[in-house]
C-alpha positions as CSV (number, residue, x, y, z in Angstrom):
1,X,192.4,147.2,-25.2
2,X,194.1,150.4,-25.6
3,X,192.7,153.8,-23.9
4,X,193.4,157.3,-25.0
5,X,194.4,158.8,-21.9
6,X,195.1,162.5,-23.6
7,X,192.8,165.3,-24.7
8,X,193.3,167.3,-27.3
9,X,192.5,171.1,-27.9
10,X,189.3,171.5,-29.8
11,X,191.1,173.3,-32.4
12,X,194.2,170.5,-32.6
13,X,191.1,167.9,-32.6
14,X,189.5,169.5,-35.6
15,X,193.0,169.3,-37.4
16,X,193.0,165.7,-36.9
17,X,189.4,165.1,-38.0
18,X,190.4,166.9,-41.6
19,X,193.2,165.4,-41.8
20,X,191.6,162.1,-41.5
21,X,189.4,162.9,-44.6
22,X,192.5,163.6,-46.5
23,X,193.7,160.3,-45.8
24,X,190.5,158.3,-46.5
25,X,190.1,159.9,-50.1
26,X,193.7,159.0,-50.6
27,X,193.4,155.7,-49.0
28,X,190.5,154.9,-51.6
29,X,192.1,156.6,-54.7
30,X,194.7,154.4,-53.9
31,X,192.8,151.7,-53.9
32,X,191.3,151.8,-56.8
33,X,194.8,152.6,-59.1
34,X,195.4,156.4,-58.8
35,X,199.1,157.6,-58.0
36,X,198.4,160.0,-54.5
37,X,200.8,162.7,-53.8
38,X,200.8,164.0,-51.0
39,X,202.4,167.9,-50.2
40,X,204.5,168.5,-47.3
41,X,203.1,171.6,-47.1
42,X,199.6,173.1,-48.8
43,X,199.3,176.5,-47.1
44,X,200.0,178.7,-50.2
45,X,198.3,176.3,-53.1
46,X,195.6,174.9,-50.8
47,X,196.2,171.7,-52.8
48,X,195.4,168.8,-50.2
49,X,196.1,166.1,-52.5
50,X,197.7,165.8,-56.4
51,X,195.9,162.2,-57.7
52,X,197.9,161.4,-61.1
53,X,197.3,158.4,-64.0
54,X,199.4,158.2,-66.8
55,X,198.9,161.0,-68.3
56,X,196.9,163.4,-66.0
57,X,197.3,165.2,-62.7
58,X,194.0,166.8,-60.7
59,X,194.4,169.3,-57.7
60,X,192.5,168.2,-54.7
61,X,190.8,170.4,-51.5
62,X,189.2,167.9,-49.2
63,X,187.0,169.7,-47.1
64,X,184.3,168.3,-43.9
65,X,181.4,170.7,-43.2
66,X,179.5,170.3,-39.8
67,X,175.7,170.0,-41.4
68,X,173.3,167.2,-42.4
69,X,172.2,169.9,-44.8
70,X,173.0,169.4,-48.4
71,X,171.9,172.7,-49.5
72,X,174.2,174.2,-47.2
73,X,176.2,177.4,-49.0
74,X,180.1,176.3,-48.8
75,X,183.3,178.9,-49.8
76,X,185.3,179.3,-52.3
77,X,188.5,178.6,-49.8
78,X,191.3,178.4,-52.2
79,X,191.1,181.6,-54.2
80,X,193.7,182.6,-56.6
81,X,195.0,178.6,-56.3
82,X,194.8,176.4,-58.9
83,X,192.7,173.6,-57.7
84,X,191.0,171.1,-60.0
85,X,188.2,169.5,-57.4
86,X,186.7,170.0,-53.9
87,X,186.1,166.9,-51.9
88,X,183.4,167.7,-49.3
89,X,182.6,165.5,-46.4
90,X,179.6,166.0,-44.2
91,X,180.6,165.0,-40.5
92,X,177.4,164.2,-39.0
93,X,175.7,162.4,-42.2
94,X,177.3,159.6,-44.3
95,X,177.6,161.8,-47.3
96,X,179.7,164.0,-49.7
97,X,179.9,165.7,-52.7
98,X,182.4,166.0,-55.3
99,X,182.4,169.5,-56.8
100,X,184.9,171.5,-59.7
101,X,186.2,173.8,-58.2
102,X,184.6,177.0,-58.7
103,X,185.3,180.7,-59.1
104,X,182.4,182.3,-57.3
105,X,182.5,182.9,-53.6
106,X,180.1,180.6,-52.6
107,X,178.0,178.1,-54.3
108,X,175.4,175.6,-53.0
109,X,176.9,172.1,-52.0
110,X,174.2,170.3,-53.8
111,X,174.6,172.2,-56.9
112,X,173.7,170.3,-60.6
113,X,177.7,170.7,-61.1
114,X,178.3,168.4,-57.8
115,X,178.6,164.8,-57.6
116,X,177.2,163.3,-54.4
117,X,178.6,159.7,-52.8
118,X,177.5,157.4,-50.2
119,X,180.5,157.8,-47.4
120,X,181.7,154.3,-48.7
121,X,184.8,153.3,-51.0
122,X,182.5,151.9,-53.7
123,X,180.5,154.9,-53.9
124,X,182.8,157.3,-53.8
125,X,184.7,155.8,-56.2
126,X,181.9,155.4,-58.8
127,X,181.4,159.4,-58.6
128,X,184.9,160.4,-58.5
129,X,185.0,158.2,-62.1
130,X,182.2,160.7,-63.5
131,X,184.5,164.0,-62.9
């Protein structure tokens, strides 16, 4: 069986860890039919992922928060972008919410607006098909 004989810096770690959210929305948009594009580079439109049909295109931030609390207050992390949806993660519960992405500077994650899902393809899928 393989062993992972490095360690990574706490803050290289937590870049891997969001990264891998990234991927798993992607992975199940996929899935499910959606064209994923994927920027080389989302520094200056804080656009994680671009999810496309036929004849539309949607703006993604995926975002993990460290909290079993779904009231937590999140950010509004990508002002003056244009981003269509925020796709948050909880790390330490099985969880997430789907939420427009919105103008005022912070907002609670469980908000009427938000969409939750079940940490699962099937889920996730069934809430991102309500946006």
């Amino acid at each position: 069986m393989p062993v992972k004989n490095s360690q990574l810096k706490e803050k290289t770690l937590a870049a891997h860890k969001q990264l891998s959210y990234e991927n798993l929305v992607a992975a199940w948009l996929m899935s499910d039919g959606w064209e994923v594009l994927i920027p080389a580079i989302d520094h200056g439109k804080k656009t994680d992922l671009v999810v496309a049909d036929d004849n539309n295109y949607y703006r993604i931030q995926v975002k993990s928060i460290q909290s079993i609390n779904e009231s937590i207050m999140v950010e509004n992390k990508w002002k003056g972008a244009n981003i269509d949806y925020v796709i948050y993660f909880s790390r330490v519960g099985e969880w997430g919410y789907i939420a427009p992405a919105f103008k005022k500077k912070r907002i609670h994650l469980n908000d009427p607006a938000h969409i939750r899902f079940h940490a699962h393809p099937t889920n996730f899928l069934k809430a991102f098909k309500k946006i």
